[in-house]
Jmol script that loads the backbone (N, CA, C; Angstrom):
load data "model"
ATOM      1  N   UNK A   1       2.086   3.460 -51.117  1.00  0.00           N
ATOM      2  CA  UNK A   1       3.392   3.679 -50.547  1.00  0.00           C
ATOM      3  C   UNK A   1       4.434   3.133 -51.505  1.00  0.00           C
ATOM      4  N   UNK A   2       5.366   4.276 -51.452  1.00  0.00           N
ATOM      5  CA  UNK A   2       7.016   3.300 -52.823  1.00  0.00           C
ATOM      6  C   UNK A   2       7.757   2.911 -51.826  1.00  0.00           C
ATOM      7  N   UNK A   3       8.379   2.299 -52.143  1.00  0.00           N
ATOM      8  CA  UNK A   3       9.273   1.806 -51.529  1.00  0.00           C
ATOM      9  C   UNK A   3      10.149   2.478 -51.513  1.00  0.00           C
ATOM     10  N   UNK A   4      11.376   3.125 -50.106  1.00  0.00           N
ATOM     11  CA  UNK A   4      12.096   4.209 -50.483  1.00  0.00           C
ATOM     12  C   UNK A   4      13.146   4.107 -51.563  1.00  0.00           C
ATOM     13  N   UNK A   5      13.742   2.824 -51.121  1.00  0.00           N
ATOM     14  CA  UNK A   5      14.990   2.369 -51.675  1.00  0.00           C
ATOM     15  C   UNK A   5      14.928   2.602 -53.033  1.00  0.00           C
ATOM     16  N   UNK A   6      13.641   1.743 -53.799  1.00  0.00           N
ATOM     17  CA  UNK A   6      13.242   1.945 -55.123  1.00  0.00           C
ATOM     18  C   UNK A   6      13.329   3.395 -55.468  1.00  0.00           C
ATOM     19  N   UNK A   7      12.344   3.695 -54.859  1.00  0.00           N
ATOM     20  CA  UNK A   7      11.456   4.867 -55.553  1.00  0.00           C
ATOM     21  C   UNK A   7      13.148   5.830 -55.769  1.00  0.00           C
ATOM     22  N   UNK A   8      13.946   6.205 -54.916  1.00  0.00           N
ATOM     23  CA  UNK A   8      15.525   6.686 -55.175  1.00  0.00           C
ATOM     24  C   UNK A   8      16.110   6.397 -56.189  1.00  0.00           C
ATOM     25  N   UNK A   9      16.326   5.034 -56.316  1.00  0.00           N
ATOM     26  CA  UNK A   9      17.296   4.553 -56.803  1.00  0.00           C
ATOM     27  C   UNK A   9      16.900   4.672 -58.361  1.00  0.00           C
ATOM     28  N   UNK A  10      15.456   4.321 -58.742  1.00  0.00           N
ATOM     29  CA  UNK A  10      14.923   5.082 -60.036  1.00  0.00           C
ATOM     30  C   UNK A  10      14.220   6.756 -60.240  1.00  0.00           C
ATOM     31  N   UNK A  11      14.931   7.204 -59.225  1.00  0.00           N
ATOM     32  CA  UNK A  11      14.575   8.522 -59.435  1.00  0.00           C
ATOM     33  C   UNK A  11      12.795   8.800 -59.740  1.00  0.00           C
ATOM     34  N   UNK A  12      11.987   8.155 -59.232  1.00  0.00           N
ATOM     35  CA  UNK A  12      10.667   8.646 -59.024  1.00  0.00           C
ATOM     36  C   UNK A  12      10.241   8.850 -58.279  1.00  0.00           C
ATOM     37  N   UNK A  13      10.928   9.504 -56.952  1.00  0.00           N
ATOM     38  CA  UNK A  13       9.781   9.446 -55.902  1.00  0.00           C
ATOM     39  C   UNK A  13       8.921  11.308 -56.192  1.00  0.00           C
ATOM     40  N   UNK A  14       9.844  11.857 -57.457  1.00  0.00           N
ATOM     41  CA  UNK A  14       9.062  13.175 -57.341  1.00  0.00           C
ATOM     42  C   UNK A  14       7.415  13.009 -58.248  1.00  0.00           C
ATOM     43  N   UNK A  15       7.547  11.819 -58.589  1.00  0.00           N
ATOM     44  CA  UNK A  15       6.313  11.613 -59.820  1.00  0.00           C
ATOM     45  C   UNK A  15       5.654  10.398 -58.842  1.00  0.00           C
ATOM     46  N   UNK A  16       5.191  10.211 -57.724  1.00  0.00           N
ATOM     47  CA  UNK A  16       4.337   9.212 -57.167  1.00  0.00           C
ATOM     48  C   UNK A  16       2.802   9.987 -57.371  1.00  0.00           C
ATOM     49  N   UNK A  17       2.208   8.845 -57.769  1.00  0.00           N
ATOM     50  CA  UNK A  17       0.244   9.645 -57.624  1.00  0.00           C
ATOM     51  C   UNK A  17       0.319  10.467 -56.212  1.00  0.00           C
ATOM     52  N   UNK A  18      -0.838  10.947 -56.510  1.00  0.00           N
ATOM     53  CA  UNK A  18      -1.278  11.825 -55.603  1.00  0.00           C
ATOM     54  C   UNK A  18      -0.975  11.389 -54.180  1.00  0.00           C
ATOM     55  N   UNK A  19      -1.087  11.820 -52.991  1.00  0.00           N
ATOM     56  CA  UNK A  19      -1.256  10.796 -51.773  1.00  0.00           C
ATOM     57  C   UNK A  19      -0.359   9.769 -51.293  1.00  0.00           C
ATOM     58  N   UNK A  20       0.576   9.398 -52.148  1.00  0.00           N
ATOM     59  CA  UNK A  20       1.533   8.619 -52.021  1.00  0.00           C
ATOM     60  C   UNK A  20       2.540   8.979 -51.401  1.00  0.00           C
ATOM     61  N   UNK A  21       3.062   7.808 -50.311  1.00  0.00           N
ATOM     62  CA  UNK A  21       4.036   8.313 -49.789  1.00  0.00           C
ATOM     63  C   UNK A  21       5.452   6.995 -49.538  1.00  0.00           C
ATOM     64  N   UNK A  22       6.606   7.623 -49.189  1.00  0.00           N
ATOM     65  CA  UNK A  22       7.671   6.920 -49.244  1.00  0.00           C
ATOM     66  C   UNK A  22       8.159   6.321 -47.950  1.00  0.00           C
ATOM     67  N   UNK A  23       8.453   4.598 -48.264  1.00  0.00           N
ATOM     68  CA  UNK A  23       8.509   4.443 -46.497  1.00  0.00           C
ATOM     69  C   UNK A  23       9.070   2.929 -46.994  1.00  0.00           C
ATOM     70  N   UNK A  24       9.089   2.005 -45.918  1.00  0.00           N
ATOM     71  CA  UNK A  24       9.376   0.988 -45.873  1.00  0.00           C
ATOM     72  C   UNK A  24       8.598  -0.129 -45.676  1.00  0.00           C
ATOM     73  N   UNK A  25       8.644  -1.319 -46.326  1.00  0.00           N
ATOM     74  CA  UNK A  25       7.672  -2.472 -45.218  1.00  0.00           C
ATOM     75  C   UNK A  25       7.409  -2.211 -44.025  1.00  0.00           C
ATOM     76  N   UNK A  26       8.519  -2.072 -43.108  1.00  0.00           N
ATOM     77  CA  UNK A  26       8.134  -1.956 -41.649  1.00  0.00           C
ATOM     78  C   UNK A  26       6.763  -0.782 -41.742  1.00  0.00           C
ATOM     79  N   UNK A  27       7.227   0.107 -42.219  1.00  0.00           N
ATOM     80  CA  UNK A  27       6.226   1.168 -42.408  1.00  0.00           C
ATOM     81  C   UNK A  27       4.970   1.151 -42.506  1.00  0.00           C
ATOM     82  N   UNK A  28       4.565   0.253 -43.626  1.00  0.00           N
ATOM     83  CA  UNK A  28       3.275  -0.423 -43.905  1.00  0.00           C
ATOM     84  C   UNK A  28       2.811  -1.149 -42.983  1.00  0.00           C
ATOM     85  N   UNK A  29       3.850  -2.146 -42.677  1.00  0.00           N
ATOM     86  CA  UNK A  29       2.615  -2.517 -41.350  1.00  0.00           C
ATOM     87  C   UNK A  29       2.251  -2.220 -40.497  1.00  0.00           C
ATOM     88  N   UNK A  30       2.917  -1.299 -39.813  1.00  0.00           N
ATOM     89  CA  UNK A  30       2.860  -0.670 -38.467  1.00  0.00           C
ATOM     90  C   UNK A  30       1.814   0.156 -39.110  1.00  0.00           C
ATOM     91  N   UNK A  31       1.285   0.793 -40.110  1.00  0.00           N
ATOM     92  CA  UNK A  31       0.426   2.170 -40.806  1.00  0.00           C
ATOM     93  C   UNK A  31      -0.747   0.709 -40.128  1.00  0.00           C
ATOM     94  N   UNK A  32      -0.911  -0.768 -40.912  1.00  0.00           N
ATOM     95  CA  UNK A  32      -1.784  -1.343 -41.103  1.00  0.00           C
ATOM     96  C   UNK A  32      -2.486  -2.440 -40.016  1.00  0.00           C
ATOM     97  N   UNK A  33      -1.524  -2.432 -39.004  1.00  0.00           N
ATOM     98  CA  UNK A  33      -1.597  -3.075 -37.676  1.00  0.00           C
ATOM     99  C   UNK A  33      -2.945  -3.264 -37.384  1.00  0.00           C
ATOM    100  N   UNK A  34      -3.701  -1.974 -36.955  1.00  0.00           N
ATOM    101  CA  UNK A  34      -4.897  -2.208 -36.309  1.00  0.00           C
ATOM    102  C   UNK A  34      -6.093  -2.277 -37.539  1.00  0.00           C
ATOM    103  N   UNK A  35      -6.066  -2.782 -38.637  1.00  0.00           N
ATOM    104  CA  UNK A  35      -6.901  -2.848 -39.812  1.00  0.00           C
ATOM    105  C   UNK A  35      -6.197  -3.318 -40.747  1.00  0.00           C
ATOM    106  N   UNK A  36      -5.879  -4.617 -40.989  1.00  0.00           N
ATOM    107  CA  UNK A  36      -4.757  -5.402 -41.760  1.00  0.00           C
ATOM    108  C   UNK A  36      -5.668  -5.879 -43.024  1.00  0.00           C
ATOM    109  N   UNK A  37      -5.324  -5.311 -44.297  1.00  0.00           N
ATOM    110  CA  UNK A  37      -6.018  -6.063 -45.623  1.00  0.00           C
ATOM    111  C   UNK A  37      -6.089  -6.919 -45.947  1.00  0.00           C
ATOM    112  N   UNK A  38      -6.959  -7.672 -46.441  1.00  0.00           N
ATOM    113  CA  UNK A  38      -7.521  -9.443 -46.893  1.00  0.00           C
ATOM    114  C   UNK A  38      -6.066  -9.632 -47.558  1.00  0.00           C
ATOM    115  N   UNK A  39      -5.978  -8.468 -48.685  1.00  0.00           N
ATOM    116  CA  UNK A  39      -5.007  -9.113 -49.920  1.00  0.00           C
ATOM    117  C   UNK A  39      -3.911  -7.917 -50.287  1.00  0.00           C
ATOM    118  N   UNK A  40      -2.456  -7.932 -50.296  1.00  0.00           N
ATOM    119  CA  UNK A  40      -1.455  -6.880 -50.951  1.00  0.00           C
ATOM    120  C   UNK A  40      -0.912  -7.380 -52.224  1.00  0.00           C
ATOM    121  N   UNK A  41      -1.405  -6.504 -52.983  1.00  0.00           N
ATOM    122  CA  UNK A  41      -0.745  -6.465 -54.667  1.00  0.00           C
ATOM    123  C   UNK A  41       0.393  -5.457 -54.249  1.00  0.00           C
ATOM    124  N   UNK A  42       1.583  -6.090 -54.629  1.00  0.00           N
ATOM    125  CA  UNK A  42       2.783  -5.072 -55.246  1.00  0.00           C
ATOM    126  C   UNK A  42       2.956  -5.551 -56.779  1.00  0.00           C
ATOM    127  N   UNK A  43       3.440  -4.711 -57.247  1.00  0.00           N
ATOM    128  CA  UNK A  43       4.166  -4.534 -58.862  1.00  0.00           C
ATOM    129  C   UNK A  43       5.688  -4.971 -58.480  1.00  0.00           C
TER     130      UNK A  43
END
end "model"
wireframe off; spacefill off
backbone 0.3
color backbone group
C-alpha cells in the first residue's frame, strides 16, 4: 500500500508494483485488524 498523500505528491501512484494499492494508515489497519503482522517495514 502507498501512501496516498505521497504516492500524489511525487507523482507515482501510476508506477506502484503490481497489486498495490493507494490508501491511508487508517486503511491498513482496518485491511489488518483481524490478522495483524509480527513486524511493518516502511521506506
Amino acid at each position: 500500500m502507498g501512501c496516498d498523500q505521497c504516492c500524489y505528491e511525487r507523482e507515482i501512484e501510476n508506477k506502484l508494483v503490481d497489486g498495490a494499492v493507494i490508501g491511508c494508515f487508517p486503511n491498513l489497519y482496518e485491511g489488518l485488524a483481524s490478522n495483524m503482522p509480527d513486524q511493518v517495514i516502511t521506506l
